[in-house]
N, C-alpha and C positions, 0 to 999 in steps of 0.2 A: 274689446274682447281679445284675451289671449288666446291665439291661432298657431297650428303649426305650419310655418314657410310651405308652399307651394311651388311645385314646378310646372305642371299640367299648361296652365294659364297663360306663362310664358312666351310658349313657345314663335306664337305670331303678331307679336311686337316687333321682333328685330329681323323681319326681313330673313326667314332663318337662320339668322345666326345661333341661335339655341340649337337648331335643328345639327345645324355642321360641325358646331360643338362636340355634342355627343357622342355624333359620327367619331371626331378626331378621338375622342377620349375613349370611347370601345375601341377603334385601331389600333392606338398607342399602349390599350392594357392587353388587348392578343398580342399584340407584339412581345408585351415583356412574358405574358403570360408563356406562350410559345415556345420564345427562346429560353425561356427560363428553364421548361421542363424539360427542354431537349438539354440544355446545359447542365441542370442537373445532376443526370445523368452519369454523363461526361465528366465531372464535378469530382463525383464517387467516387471513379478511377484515379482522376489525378489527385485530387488529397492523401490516395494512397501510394500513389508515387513518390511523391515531394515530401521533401522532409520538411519539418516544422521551422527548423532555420531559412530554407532556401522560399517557403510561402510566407515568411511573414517578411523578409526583404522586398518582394516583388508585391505583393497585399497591402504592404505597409509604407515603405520607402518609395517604391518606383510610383505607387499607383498616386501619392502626395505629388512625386514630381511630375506626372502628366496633368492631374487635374490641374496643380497650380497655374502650369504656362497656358493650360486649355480655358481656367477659369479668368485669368488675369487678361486673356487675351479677348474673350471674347462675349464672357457673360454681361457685360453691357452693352456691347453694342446689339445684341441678340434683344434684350429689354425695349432700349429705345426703336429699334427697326417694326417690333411688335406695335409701340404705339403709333408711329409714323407711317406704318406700309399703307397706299392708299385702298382702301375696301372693290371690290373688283375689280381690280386691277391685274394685270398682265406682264411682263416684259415684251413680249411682243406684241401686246394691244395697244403700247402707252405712245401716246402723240410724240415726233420727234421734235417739237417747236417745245415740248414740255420740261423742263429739266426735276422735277419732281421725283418721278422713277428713275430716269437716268443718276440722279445723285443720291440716292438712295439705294440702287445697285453699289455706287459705287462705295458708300459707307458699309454691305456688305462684306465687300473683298480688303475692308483697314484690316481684321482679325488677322489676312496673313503678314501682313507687314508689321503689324505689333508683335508677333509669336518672335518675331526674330529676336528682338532683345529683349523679349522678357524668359526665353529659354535659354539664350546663353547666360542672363546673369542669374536663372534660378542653376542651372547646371554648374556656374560656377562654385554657388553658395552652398550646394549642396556638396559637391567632392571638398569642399575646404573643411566643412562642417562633418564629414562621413566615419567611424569610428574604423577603427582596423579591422576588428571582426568583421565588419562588412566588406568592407576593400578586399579583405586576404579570401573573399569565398571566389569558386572555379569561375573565371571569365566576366569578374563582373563590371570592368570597365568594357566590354564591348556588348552586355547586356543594357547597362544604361544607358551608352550611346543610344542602339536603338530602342530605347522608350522613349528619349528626345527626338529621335527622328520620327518615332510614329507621331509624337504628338505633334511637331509642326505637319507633316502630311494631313493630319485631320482636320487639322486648320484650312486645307485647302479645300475642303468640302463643305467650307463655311458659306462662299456667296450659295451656294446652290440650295441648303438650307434654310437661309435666312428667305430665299426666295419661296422656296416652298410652303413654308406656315405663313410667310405676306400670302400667298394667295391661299390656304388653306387645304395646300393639298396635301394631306396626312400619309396617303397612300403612299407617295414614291419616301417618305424618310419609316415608313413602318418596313416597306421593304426592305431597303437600303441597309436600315439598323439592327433590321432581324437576322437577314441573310451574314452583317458581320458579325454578331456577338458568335452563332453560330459556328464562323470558319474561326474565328478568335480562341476559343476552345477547343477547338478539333487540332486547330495545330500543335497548341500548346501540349496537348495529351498524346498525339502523334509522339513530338518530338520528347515529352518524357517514357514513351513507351519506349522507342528506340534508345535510348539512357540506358533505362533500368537492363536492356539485356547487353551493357557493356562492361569490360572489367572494372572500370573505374566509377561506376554507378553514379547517381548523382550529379556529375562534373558537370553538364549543361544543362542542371535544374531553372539557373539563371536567364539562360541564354532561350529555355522553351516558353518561358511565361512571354519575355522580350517581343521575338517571334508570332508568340498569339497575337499578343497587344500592335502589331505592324500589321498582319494580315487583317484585322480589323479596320484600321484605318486603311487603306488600301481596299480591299472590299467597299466598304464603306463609298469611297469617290469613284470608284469607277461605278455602281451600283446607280449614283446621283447622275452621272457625264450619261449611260446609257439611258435613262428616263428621261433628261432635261438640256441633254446637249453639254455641251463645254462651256461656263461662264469667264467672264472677265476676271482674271485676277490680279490684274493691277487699274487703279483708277484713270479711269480716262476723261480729259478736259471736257467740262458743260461748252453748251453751245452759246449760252448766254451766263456772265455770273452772277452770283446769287447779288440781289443787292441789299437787301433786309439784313438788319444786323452786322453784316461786313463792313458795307462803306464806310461803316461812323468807326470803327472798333480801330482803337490803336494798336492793337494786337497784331504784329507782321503774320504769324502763324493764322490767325482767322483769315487774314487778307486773302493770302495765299489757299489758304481753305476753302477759299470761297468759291473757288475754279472747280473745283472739281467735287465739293459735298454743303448738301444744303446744313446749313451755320446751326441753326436751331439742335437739328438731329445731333449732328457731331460736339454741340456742348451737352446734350442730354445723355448722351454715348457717355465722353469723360466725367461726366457726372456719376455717372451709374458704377464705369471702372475703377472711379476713384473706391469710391463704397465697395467695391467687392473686395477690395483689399481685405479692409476689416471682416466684411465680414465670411470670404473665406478663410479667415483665420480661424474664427470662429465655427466653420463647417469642418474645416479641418484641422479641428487642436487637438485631438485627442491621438492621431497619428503624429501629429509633431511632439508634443509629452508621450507618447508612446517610443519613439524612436530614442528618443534620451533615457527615458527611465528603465524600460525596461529589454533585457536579454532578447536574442535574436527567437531564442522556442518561444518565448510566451509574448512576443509578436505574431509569433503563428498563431498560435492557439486564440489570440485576441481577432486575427484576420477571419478566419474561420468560421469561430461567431458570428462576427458582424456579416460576414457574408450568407449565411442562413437568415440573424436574424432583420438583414434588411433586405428579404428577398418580396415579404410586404409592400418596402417602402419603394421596391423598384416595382414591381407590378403591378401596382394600385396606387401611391401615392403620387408617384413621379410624373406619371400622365396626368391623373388630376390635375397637381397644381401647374403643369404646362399647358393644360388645356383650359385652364381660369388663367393663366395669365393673360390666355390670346384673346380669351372669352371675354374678360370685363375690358382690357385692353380697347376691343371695338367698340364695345357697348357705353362705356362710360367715357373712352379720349376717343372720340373722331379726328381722323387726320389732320383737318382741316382749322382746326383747333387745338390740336396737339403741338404745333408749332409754339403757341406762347407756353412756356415753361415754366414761370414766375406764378404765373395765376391762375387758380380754375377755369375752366370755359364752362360757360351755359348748357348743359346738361338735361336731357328731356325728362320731364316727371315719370313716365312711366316706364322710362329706361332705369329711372333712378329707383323704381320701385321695384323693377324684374332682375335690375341686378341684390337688392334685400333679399329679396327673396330665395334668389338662387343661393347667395354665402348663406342666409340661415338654413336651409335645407340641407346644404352640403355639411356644415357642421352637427347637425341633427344629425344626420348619419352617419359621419366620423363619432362624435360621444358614443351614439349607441354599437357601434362596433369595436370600439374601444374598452367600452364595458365585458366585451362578449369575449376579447383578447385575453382581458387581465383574469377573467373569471376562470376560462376555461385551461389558459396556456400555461398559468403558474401550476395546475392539477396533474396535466395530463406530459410536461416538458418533459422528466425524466423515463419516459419510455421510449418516446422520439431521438434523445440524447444516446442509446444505443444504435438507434436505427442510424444516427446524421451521422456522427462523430466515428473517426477511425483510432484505432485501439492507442496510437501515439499520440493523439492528443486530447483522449481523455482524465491525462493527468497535466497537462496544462490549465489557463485559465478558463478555454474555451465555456466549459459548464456552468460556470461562474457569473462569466459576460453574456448567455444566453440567456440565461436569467433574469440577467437586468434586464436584457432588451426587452421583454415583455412589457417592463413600465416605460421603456423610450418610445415604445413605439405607438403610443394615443398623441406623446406632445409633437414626435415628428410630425406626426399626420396633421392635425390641430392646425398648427405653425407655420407649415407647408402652403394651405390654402389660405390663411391669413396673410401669410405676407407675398403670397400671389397679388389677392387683391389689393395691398398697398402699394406695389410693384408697380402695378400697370394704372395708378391713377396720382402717383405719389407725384407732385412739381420738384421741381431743383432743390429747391426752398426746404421740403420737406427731407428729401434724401441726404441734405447736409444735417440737419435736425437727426436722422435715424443716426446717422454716421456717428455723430456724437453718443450716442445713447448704444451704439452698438459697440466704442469703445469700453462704455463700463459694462455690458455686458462681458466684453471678451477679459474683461477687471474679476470677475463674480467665477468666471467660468478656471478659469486659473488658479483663483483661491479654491474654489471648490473641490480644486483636481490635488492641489497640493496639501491642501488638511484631510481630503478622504484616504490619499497614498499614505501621509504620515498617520492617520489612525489605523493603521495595517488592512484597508480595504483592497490592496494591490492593483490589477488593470479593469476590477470593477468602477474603481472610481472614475474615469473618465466617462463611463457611462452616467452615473449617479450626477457630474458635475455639465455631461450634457441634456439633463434631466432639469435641473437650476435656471439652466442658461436659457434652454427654449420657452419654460414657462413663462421666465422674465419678458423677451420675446413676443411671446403671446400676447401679454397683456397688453403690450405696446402696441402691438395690430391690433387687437380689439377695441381698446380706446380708437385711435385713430380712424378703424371703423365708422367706430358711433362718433365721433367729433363730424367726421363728414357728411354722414347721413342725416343726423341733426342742422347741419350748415346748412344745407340743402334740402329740409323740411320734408324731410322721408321716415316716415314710422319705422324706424330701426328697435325690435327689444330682443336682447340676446336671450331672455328667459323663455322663450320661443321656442330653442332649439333645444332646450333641455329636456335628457330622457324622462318618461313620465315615469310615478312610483311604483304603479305596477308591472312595469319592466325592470325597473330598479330591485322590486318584490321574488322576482322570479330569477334574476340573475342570483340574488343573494341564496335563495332558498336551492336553486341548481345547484352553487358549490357547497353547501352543507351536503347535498347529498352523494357529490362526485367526490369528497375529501372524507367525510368522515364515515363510510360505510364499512362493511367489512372487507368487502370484496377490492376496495383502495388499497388497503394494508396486505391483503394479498397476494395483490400482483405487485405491490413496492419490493416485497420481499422477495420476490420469483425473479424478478430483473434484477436484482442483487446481488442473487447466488447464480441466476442462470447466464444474464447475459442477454447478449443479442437472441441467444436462444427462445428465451421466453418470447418471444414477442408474438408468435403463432401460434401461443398457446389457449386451453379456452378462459381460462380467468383474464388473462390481459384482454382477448377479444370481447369478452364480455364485460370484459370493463370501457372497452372503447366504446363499444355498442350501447353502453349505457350516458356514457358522455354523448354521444352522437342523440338519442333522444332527448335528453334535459338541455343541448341547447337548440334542438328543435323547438319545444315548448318556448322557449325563450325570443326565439326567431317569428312566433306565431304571436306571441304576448306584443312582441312589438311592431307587427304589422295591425294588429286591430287595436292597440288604441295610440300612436301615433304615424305608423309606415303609411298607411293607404290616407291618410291626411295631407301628404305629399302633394298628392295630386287630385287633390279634391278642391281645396281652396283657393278663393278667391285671392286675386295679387296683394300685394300689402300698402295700405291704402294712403298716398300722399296729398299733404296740406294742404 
């Protein structure tokens, strides 16, 4: 019998780890949630400070070059630590005869020591590769210094991090992250309010965005050091060396390795970094084809977008799929078996079936919120587009590229917890396999960007071409889903999680009524001639008010006949 996924049932199999789960995954969306609306804000002002050249340099340019040295440096070993940390375990509870945790602290603190050459030679590449319009704006060689300085500074908050989600304590990095995005905007808007009332206006547009992005990191480690102490950040010699792996390896660098990080972790580390290469290329192509193709305004205006329309993808997806990677991470690689990386470990059937359960669930609720996005956000966008968008860069692309995001953002989300759960259960074996296949992806995504620019689609195409590339994506995690759950004789059917008709019923029949009424045409036309004005108007309010109960209906249709299924049902039943 076809069933909808179940969470309910879950819960006391693992020991809570469902239960802590959640916990992390509510902290981590107050968190964005939080800072998001205080940022906001703050948001408002500074878009109307900055001019559309000087945000889409620092949106577009700098924020490539931090993520890079930040992604290249660290998003693997953050993976591998996730599958390796041992489950209750402590830094100061751990036996000192054990080298387990001690070398595994110490594979937290590699992230700073690789920042080092992987920021000089991206800062290299980057001022060699940099266009003059960018060089010739107010101070911007001492603005990018420090966005290289902040991002290896944030790299030092890396052991204390990695420590924090091994032991699962969400609290001090929701603090920590909250209180910096916080001072990270505050300075930045400080320091462009103080601009804007000089004669030369603008001149350290550059230099306030720089500044935010420093106070943040900075915030950020001292916020860890006052919750957790001062960690180690350089690796310190095991008391015993590893001998598994190492002895036999003619490799001098494993040899040497083997003193101070257990062998296993540190190949599944470079395993993982290797792969990020690719595929932050692929996370980040659209700003790399953005910085060449297009002019410094309509990098603004492209930044701007994406920063509304993935303010979803930061306060609901982003915890998510952080909180499934730590999630199926324990539940499906125990430590103790996470060490062989060539081959599955033996997996317990009802682990195997509470982790089904959970990925069908969570994508059950991703489609049907997905649905309620495209339905309602294509409708009701250009009223908001007055409210978001400041008057300079509503003749940019900005309007354009929000509109795309509407359909980006069901595959981000999809995609997200998909390759969560491949993430955290994937062998060597397999992540060389993705590596391959993420090459042609980043093949598909490039074609995609360069026939939608030359069919005159402009900076929507990058959107449209990462709309291509994640589905391709998807389907790759989905398979590989079902390939395992089948391997491993676990009732896996993806048809499970699919919205039922009569949701499907009421999403369709809501937007005939919110698109083709009269009262639609009415207030299109009042925001057209009025402006920001109309928006307290009563035709617009009662048009919102009308949207506002047709996806209530909607919201109701899909709690009684699939939502409250959630957690009614029995686990999913293995062979």
């Amino acid at each position: 019998m076809n069933q909808q996924p179940s969470l309910r049932h879950s819960k006391d199999k693992d020991g809570g780890l469902l239960k802590r789960s959640l916990t992390s995954l509510f902290s981590l969306m107050g968190l964005q949630l939080g800072s998001r609306l205080l940022t906001f804000v703050l948001n408002q002002a500074l878009f109307r400070l900055a001019s559309p050249q000087a945000y889409g340099t620092a949106a577009i340019q700098f924020e490539l070059i931090l993520s890079t040295i930040l992604f290249l440096s660290r998003e693997g070993i953050r993976n591998a630590l996730l599958r390796t940390w041992p489950q209750n375990a402590t830094i100061q509870g751990s036996n000192s005869n054990d080298n387990h945790v001690p070398a595994l602290t110490n594979l937290s603190a590699f992230p700073i020591i690789l920042g080092l050459p992987v920021s000089l030679a991206t800062a290299l590449a980057y001022l060699t590769l940099a266009s003059d319009d960018v060089c010739r704006q107010a101070h911007f060689h001492m603005a990018f210094t420090i966005y290289v300085f902040a991002a290896l500074s944030e790299l030092l908050s890396e052991p204390m991090h990695n420590r924090a989600m091994g032991e699962v304590r969400t609290g001090v990095r929701v603090r920590a992250e909250g209180l910096g995005i916080t001072c990270k905007t505050l300075v930045a808007y400080l320091v462009l309010l103080y601009d804007s009332t000089r004669p030369d206006s603008g001149e350290f547009a550059l230099v306030a965005f720089a500044l935010g992005q420093l106070a943040y990191s900075s915030v950020v480690f001292f916020s860890y050091v006052y919750q957790m102490g001062y960690p180690t950040f350089w690796p310190t010699r095991l008391t015993t060396q590893q001998s598994s792996n190492a002895a036999t390896s003619r490799s001098t660098f494993y040899r040497i390795a083997s003193r101070y990080f257990d062998i296993s972790s540190l190949r599944l580390s470079l395993t993982m970094t290797g792969q990020s290469i690719v595929k932050h290329i692929l996370t980040e192509g659209d700003k790399i084809i953005l910085s060449w193709w297009s002019p410094l305004d309509g990098q603004g205006g492209y930044a701007i977008a994406v920063n509304y329309g993935s303010l979803v993808a930061r306060i609901v997806f982003q915890p998510l799929e952080e909180t499934c990677r730590v999630y199926f991470s324990r539940i499906l690689c125990p430590p103790a078996e996470a060490k062989s990386t060539s081959t599955p470990a033996q997996i317990d059937r009802r682990s195997l079936g509470q982790a089904s359960e959970i990925l069908l669930s969570l994508v059950s609720i991703q489609l049907a919120c997905s649905v309620l996005v495209i339905v309602f956000a294509t409708v009701y966008l250009p009223i908001f587009l007055h409210l978001l968008l400041p008057s300079q860069y509503l003749s940019t692309s900005a309007p354009k590229v929000l509109a795309a995001w509407i359909w980006y953002i069901p595959t981000l989300a999809i995609n997200g917890v998909l390759e969560a759960f491949f993430s955290s259960i994937a062998t060597s074996q397999d992540l060389r396999r993705q590596s391959r296949w993420l090459v042609g992806f980043s093949v598909i995504f490039i074609v995609s960007a360069v026939g939608f620019y030359a069919s005159g689609f402009g900076d929507v195409s990058l959107v449209y071409a990462n709309i291509i590339n994640l589905a391709a994506r998807i389907i790759y995690a989905a398979q590989y889903a079902s390939t395992f759950f089948n391997k491993n004789k676990t009732t896996h059917r993806w048809k499970a999680s699919m919205p039922t008709w009569q949701f499907l019923l009421a999403a369709v029949l809501s937007y005939l009524v919110i698109s083709m009424t009269k009262i639609h045409h009415q207030a299109v036309v009042l925001l057209q001639t009025k402006g920001r004005e109309a928006i307290l108007s009563a035709i617009v309010m009662s048009y919102l008010v009308q949207g506002a109960g047709m996806g209530l209906c909607c919201v109701v249709t899909w709690w009684l006949t699939s939502g409250r299924y959630l957690v009614r049902r029995t686990p999913v039943k293995t062979d």
